[in-house]
N, C-alpha and C positions, 0 to 999 in steps of 0.2 A: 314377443308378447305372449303370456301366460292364457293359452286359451281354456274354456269352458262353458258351462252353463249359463244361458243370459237368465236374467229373472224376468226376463222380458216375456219370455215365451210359455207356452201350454201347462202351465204347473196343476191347472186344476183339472186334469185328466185324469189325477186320483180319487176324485171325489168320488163314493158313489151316488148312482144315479136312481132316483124314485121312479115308482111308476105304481099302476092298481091292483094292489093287492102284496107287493112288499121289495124288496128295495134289492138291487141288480149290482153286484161287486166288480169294477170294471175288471177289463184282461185286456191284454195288446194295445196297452199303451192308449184305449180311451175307450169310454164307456158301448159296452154292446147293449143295445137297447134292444132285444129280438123281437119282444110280440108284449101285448097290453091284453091283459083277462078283462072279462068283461065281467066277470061276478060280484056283484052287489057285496057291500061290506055288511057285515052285521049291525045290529041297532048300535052295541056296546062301541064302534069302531068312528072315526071321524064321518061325518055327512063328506058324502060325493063329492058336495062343491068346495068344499075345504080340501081334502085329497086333491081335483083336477086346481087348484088355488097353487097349493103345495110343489105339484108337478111344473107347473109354469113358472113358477121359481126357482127349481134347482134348473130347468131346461135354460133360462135366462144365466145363468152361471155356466154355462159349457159354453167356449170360444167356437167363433163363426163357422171354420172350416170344419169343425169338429161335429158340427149342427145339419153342417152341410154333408157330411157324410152318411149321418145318421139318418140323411129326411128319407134314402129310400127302403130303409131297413124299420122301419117302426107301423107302429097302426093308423088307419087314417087321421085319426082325430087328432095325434100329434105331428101328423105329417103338414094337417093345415093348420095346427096353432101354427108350427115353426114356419111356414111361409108366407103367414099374414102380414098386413101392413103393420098393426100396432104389434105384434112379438119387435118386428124388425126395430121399432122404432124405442120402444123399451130395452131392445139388446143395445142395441147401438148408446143410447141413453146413458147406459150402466156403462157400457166399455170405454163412455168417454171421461166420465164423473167418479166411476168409485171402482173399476177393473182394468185398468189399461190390457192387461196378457189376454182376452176375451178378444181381441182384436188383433189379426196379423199382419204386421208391416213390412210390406212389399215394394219392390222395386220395378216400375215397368218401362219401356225405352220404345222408342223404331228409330229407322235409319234417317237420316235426311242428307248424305251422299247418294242413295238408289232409291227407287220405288219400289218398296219392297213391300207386300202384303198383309206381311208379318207383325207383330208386337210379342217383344221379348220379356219375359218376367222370371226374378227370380228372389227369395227369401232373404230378408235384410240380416237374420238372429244368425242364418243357414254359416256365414263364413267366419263367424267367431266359434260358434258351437262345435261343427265338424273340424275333424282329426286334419292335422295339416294336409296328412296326401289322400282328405278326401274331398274333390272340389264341389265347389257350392251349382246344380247344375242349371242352367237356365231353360225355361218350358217357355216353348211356344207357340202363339194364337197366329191364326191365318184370317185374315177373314176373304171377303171379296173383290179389294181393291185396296191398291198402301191409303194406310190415316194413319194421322196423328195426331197426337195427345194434347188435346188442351191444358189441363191441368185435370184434379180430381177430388172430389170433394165425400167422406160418410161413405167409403167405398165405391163409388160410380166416377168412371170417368168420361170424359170428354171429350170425344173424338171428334175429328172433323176432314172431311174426302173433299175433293171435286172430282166431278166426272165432266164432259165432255160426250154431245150428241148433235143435231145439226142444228139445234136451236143455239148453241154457244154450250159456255161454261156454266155449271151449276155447283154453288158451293151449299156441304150438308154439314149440320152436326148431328150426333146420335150420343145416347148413354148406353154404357156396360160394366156390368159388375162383373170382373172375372169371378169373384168365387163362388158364385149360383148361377154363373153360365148364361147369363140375361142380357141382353140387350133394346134398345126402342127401335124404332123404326127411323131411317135420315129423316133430320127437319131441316128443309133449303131456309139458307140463310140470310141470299141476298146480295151477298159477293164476299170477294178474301176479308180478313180482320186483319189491319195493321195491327192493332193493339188489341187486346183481349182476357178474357177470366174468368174460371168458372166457381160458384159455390151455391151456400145456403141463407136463404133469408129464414129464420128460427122463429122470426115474429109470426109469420104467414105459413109457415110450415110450405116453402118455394124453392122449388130447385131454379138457379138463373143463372144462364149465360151474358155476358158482357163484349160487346165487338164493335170495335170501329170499323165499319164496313165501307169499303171503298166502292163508290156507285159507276155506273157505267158512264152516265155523264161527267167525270171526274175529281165529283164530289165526295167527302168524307162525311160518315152520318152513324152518332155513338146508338146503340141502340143494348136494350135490355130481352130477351127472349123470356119466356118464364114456363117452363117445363109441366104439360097438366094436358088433360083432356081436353082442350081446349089449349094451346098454346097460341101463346099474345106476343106480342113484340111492342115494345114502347119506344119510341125516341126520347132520350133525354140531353143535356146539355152536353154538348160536343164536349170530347178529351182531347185536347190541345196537349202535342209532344212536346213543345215548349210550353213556356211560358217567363214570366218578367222574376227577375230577382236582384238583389240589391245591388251585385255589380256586371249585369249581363243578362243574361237571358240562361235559365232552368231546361235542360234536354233530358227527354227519357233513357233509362241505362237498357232498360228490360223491356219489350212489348207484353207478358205475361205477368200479369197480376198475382200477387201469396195471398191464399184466402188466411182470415186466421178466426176458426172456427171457436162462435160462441158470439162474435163480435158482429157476423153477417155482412164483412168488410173485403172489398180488395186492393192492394196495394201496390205500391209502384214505385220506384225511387228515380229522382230527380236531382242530377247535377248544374255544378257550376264552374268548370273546369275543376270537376271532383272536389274543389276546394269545398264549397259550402252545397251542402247534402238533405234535403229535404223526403219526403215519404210524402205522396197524391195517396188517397185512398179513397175507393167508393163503395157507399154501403148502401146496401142493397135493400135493404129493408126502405129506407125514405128515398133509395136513387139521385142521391146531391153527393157532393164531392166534397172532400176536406182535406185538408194538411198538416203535417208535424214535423220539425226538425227530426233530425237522426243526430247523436253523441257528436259533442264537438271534437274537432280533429286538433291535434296539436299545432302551435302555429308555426312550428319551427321543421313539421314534415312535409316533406318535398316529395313526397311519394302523392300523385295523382289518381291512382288507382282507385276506380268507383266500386265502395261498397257492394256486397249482393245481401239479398233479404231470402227469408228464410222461416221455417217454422222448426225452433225448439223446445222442448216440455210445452208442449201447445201453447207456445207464448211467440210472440214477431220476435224476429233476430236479426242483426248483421255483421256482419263481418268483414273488417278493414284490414288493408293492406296499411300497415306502421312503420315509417321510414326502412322498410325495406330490410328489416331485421327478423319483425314477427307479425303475426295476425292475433286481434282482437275481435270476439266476440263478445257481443251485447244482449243480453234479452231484454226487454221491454216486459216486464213488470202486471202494467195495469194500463191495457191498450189505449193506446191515444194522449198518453199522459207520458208529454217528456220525460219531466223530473223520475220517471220508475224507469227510463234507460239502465240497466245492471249491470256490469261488467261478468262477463262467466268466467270465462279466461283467457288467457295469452298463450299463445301457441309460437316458440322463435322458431323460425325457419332453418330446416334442415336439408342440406342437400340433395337427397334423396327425393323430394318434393319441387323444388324452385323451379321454376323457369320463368325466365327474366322476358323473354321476347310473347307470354302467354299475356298479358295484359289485362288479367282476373286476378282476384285472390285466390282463398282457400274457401270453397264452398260446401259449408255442411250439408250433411243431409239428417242424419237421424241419431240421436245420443242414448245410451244407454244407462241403465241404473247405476250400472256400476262404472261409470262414465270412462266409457271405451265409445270414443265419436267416429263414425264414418262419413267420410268425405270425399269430396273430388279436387284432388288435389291439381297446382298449376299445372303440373309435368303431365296433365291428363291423365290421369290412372285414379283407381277408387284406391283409400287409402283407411287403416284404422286407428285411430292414435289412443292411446291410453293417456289421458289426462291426470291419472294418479301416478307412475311413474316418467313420463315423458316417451314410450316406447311405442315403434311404429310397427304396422306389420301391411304388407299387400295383401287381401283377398284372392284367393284362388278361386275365380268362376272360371265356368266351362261353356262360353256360347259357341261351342262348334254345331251346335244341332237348332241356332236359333233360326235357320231361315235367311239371314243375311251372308251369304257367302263370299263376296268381294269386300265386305268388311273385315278389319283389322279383329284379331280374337277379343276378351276382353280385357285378356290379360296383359296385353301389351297395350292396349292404349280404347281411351273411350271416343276418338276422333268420331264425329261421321253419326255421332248417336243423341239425342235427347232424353233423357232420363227425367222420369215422375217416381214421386214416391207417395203410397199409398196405404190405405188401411184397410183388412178385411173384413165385410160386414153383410149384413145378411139384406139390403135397403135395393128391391126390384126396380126397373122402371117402369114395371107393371102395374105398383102401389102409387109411382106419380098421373097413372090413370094414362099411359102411355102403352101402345101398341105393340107387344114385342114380337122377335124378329130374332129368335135362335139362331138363323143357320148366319148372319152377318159375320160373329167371331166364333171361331171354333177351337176346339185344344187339340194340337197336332200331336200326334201318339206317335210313340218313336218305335222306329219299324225294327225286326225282329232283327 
């Protein structure tokens, strides 16, 4: 595959950047923002507030991490626009609606063979852009006990620990943005979640966790968390792994819920001996449950393999295993709305990818403009297909320095690991009026 530039990535680090008193040409690859004069503009010159108007505009147009380097090198007044709630929530806003490359999509994992401390991340644009022999490299967060990743929603993810003291077991979730270094403080949660999901309710401006929580009495109890100064917890109507369906009984594929952001929804696919394919979703905004078909399957395939669900150009997706030839992906259109199932494309299976005794398909993760998709392919390895000529390539990452040592590299195999994928954003859990708690994740610096 013909690597190069994504359009995905940092293009407006050419712009320059305003500031009081006259306007700053970037150098090294992205805008040096050194110091802000304080001298009054003349009568003849824009009023102040139209200037500081101006400023928060172009500062809204530089990408997250770019923002984030900047907050310690500028004057205070732009140190606390850019780490306010509403900057955050206006960058985010734009990066989701009218700039996607304002936003970096990242990859983050931990182990669930060891307990391992760590969470590994590394750059999704990183293995198409770099030079074949230069590999993509993974950075790694230590915190102070292994978690792992719920899912992740606006840049914040969702972690969740148990510890263990002489009262018993205590299970916690916490929020962290790797790329402003923030974390909340654990919120006990009340026991493990068979089933679970994290997102945004947009109506109430809500950050909300979802768990079925298994009680010490034996009982199962769905509950909604809701992330604030005040954090609540609701119970609402139990999530049933099954359920009845026309010729049998409906089981869950995935305990982990696809949020698909805009919609306030999480979702969940439900079989029928894979034959007939349903999508549970709960949305968070009203806390009731609802249902959709998924793409009818042909009836002449014999391949049982259960769909996985997905977020493509911010839209739901799935992807089927097709009599054993090739995989089909779908996006959904116009959420919640059968009839908008779309077919993207057909992918036939190439040896290099298959394995037959894996009993998954081909699992997207993230597609690019110029539609080079990365996947996890059956064979477990991350894979990148180019959809405009059919041509494959393996990512070269480098997790020797992630912290999991008894794991397999990445390059030979993604066994033993769980992977999210996420976006960078400027959104604290300081701003959801939440306690933070710096020293929890830290960035392990790689020694001399």
């Amino acid at each position: 595959m013909r690597r190069g530039p994504i359009h995905d990535d940092d293009h407006h680090h050419d712009a320059a950047v305003a500031r009081k008193g006259r306007v700053v040409t970037p150098t090294g690859g992205w805008p040096e923002l050194i110091r802000c004069t304080t001298t009054t503009p003349p009568p003849s010159r824009l009023p102040p507030i139209l200037l500081d108007e101006l400023i928060e505009e172009i500062l809204l147009r530089i990408p997250a991490r770019s923002l984030v380097r900047l907050r310690d090198r500028i004057c205070s007044s732009w140190r606390t626009l850019i780490s306010s709630s509403q900057f955050a929530k206006q960058h985010l806003r734009r990066s989701t609606t009218v700039d996607p490359t304002l936003t970096h999509p990242l990859i983050a994992y931990f182990s669930i063979g060891y307990a391992y401390p760590t969470i590994g991340v590394f750059s999704v644009p990183s293995p198409v852009e770099n030079p074949p022999h230069e590999p993509t490299k993974v950075v790694p967060y230590k915190g102070r006990r292994p978690r792992s990743i719920i899912d992740s929603c606006n840049g914040l993810l969702c972690l969740y620990n148990v510890e263990r003291d002489d009262e018993g077991l205590h299970h916690g979730a916490m929020l962290w943005n790797p790329c402003i270094g923030s974390t909340s403080q654990p919120v006990e949660i009340g026991g493990p979640f068979s089933v679970s999901g994290f997102g945004y309710d947009h109506v109430n401006d809500k950050y909300k966790l979802f768990g079925r929580v298994y009680k010490k009495s034996g009982e199962y109890v769905s509950r909604i968390i809701t992330f604030g100064p005040n954090i609540t917890w609701r119970t609402i109507e139990d999530f049933s792994c099954s359920m009845p369906s026309p010729h049998g009984t409906f089981s869950l594929v995935s305990s982990v819920g696809i949020f698909v952001n805009g919609t306030g929804t999480l979702n969940w696919i439900f079989h029928d001996c894979f034959r007939y394919v349903v999508v549970r979703s709960l949305d968070l905004v009203k806390e009731t449950y609802n249902q959709f078909p998924l793409p009818d399957r042909d009836l002449d395939d014999d391949c049982f393999m259960s769909p996985l669900l997905c977020i493509l150009r911010g839209c739901l997706a799935a992807c089927y295993e097709n009599k054993r030839t090739h995989w089909t992906v779908w996006l959904m259109k116009e959420y919640g709305v059968p009839q908008s199932w779309t077919k993207l494309v057909v992918i036939p299976h190439h040896p290099l990818l298959v394995n037959p005794s894996a009993g998954f398909p081909l699992q997207p993760i993230y597609i690019f403009k110029n539609n080079v998709l990365l996947a996890k392919a059956p064979n477990h390895k991350f894979v990148l297909l180019n959809l405009n000529d059919g041509s494959i390539d393996f990512p070269n990452i480098d997790s020797s320095n992630d912290g999991m040592p008894k794991l397999h590299p990445l390059s030979k195999g993604l066994t033993s690991r769980t992977f999210r994928l996420y976006h960078e954003s400027l959104v604290s859990p300081s701003h959801l009026g939440l306690q933070s708690c710096s020293s929890e994740m830290r960035l392990v610096k790689p020694s001399l």
